[in-house]
C-alpha positions as a Markdown table, in Angstrom:
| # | Residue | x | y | z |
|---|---|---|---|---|
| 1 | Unk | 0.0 | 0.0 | 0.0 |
| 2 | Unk | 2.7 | 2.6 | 1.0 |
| 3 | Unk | 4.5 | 1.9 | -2.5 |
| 4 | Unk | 1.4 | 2.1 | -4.4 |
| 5 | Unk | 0.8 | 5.7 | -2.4 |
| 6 | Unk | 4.6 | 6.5 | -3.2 |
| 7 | Unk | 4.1 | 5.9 | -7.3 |
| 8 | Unk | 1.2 | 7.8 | -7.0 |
| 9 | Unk | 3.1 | 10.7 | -5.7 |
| 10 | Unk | 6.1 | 10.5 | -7.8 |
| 11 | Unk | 3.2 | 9.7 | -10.8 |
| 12 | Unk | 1.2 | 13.5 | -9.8 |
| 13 | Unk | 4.6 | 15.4 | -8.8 |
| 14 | Unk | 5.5 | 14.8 | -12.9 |
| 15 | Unk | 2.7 | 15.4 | -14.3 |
| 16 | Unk | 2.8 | 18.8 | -12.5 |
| 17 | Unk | 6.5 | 19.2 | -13.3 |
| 18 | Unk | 5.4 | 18.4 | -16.9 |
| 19 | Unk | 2.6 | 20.7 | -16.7 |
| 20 | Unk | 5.0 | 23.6 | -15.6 |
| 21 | Unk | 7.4 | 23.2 | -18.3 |
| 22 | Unk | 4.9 | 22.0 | -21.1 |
| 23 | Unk | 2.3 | 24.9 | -19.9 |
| 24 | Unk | -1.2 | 24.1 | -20.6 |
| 25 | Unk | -1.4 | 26.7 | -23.4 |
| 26 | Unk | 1.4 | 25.2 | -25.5 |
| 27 | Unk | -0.7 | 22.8 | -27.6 |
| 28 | Unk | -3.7 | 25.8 | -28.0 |
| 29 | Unk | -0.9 | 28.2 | -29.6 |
| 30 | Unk | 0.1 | 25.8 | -31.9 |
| 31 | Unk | -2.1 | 25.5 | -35.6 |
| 32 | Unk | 0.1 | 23.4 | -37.8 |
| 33 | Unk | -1.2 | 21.3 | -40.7 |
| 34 | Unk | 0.2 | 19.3 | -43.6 |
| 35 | Unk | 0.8 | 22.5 | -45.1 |
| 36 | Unk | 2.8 | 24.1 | -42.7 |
| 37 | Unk | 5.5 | 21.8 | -44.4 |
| 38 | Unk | 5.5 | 22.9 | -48.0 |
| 39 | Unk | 8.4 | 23.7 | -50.1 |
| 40 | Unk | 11.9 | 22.3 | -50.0 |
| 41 | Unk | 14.3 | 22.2 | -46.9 |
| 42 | Unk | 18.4 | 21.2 | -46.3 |
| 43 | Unk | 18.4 | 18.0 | -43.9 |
| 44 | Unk | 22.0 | 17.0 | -41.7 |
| 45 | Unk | 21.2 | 14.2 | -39.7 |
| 46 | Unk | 24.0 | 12.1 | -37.6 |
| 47 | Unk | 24.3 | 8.9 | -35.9 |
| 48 | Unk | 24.9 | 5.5 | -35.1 |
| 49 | Unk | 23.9 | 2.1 | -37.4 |
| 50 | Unk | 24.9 | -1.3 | -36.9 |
| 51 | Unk | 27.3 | -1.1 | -39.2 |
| 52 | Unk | 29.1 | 2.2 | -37.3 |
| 53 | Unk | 28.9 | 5.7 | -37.7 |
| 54 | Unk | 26.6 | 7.5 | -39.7 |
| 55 | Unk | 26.2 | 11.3 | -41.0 |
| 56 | Unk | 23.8 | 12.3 | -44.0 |
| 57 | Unk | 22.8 | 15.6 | -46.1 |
| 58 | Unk | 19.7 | 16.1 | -48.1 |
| 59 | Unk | 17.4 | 17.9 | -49.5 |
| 60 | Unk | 13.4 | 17.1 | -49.3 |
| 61 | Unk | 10.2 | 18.7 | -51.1 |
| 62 | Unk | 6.6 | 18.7 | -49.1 |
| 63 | Unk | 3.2 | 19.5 | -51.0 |
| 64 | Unk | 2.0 | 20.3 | -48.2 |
| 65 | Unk | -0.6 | 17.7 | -48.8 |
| 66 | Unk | 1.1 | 14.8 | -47.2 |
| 67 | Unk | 3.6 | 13.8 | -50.2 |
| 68 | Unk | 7.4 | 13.8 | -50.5 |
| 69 | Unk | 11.0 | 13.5 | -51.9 |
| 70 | Unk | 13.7 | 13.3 | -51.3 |
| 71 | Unk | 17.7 | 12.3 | -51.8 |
| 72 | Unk | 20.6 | 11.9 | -49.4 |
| 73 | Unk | 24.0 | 12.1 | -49.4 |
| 74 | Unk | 25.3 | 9.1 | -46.8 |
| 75 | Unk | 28.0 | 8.1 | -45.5 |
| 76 | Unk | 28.1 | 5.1 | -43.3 |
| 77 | Unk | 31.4 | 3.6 | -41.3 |
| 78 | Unk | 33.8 | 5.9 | -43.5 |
| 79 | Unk | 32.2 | 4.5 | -46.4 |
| 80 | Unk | 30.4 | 6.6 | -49.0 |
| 81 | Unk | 26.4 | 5.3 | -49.7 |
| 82 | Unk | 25.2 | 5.7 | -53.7 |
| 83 | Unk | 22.7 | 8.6 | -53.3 |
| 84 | Unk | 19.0 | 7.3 | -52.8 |
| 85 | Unk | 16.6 | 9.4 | -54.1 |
| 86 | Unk | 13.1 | 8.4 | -52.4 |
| 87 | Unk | 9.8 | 9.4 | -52.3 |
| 88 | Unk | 7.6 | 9.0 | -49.1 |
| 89 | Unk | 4.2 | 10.5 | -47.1 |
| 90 | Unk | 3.7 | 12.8 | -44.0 |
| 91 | Unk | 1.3 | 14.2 | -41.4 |
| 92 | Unk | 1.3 | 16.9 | -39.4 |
| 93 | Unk | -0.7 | 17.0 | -36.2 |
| 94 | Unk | -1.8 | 20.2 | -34.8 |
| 95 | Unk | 0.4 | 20.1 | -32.3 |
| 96 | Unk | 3.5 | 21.0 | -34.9 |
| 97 | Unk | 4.7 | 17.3 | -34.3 |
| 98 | Unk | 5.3 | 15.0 | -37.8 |
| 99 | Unk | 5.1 | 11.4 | -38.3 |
| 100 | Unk | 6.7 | 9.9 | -42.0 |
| 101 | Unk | 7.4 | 6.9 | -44.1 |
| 102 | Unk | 10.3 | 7.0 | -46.7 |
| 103 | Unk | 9.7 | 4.6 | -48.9 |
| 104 | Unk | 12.1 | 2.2 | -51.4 |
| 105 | Unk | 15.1 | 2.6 | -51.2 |
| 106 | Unk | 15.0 | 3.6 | -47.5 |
| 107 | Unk | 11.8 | 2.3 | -45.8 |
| 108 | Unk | 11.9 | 3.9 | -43.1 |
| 109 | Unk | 9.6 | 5.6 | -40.4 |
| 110 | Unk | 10.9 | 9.1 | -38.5 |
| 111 | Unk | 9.3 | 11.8 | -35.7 |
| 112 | Unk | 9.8 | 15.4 | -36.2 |
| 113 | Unk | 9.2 | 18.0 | -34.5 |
| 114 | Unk | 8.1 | 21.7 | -36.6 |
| 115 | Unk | 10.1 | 24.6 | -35.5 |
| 116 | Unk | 10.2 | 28.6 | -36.5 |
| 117 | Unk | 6.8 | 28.8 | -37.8 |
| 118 | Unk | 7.4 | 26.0 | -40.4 |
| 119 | Unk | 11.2 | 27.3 | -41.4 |
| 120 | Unk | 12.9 | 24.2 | -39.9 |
| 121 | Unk | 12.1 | 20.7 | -37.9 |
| 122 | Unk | 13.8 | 18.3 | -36.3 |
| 123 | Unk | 13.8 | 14.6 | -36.9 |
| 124 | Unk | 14.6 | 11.2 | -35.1 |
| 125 | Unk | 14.3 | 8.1 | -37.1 |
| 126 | Unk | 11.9 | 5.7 | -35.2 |
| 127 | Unk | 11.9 | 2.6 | -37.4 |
| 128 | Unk | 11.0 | -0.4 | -35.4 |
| 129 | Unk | 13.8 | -2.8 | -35.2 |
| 130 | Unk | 16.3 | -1.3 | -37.1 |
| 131 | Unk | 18.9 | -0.7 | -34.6 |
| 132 | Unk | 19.5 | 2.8 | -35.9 |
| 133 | Unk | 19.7 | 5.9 | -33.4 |
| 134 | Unk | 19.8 | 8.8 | -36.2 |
| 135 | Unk | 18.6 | 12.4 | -35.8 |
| 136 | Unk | 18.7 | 15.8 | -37.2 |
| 137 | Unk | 17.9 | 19.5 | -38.5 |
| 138 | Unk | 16.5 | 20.8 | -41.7 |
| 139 | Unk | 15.8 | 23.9 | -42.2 |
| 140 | Unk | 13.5 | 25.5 | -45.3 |
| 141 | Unk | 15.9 | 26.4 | -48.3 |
| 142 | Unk | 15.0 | 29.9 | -49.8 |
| 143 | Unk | 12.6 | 31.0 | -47.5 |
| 144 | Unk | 10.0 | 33.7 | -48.7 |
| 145 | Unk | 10.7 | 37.5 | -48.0 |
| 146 | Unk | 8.4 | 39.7 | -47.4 |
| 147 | Unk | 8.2 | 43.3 | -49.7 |
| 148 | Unk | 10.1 | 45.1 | -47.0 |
| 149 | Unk | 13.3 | 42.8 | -46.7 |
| 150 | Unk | 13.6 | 42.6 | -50.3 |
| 151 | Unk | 13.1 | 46.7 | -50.7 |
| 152 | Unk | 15.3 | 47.1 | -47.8 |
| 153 | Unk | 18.3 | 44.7 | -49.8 |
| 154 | Unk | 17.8 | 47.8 | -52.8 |
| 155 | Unk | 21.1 | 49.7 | -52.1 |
């Protein structure tokens, strides 16, 4: 009984910690949709395979309708990877947070997180099984100016 009264208090003291930090108006501010990913963004990812050390660049296009592609540059124990070119699906919550599947070559599944208004995300691959601990940064390539900054750059 006294453990079961213990977990319970450890149990409420984080979700109040995690209520504190998370703040209940977190998830209300944010509005993201498939198309807060649209366009094309620069990916560096890093990690660990079974087969050793693993670093990545790439470039992928969202519809924003839940399509993509994409191609990597990979390099894998020292050892330089052909470049696979893939195409794949997404979905954004509301909550800014992504789930994905990369299809052939690749297969595999990821978790991102949308940052700076749709400028950027971070990603951790998630595949089940696959012994991988990979994650990384994109961030939108070319992003839209407004008027101003581009009348401002008139000198």
């Amino acid at each position: 009984m006294r453990r079961d009264i213990t977990r319970l208090m450890m149990a409420s003291a984080l979700a109040a910690l995690f209520g504190v930090i998370a703040g209940p108006t977190a998830s209300a501010e944010a509005k993201c949709s498939n198309a807060t990913l649209n366009g094309s963004y620069g990916l560096h990812a890093a990690g660990t395979t079974p087969s050793g050390d693993f670093a990545a660049v790439g470039r992928f296009t969202f519809d924003g309708k839940g399509n993509l592609t994409g191609k990597l540059f990979v390099r894998v124990a020292g050892n330089n990877i052909v470049p696979p070119a893939f195409t794949g699906t997404y979905l954004v919550s509301p909550d800014c947070t992504v789930t994905d599947t990369w299809g052939p070559p690749i297969n595999s599944t990821h978790v991102s997180v949308i940052v700076d208004e749709g400028k950027g995300y971070l990603i951790l691959n998630n595949t089940l099984g696959s012994g991988e601990t990979i994650s990384g940064e994109a961030k939108k390539l070319f992003p839209r100016r407004s008027n101003e900054d581009i009348e401002g750059n008139r000198d």
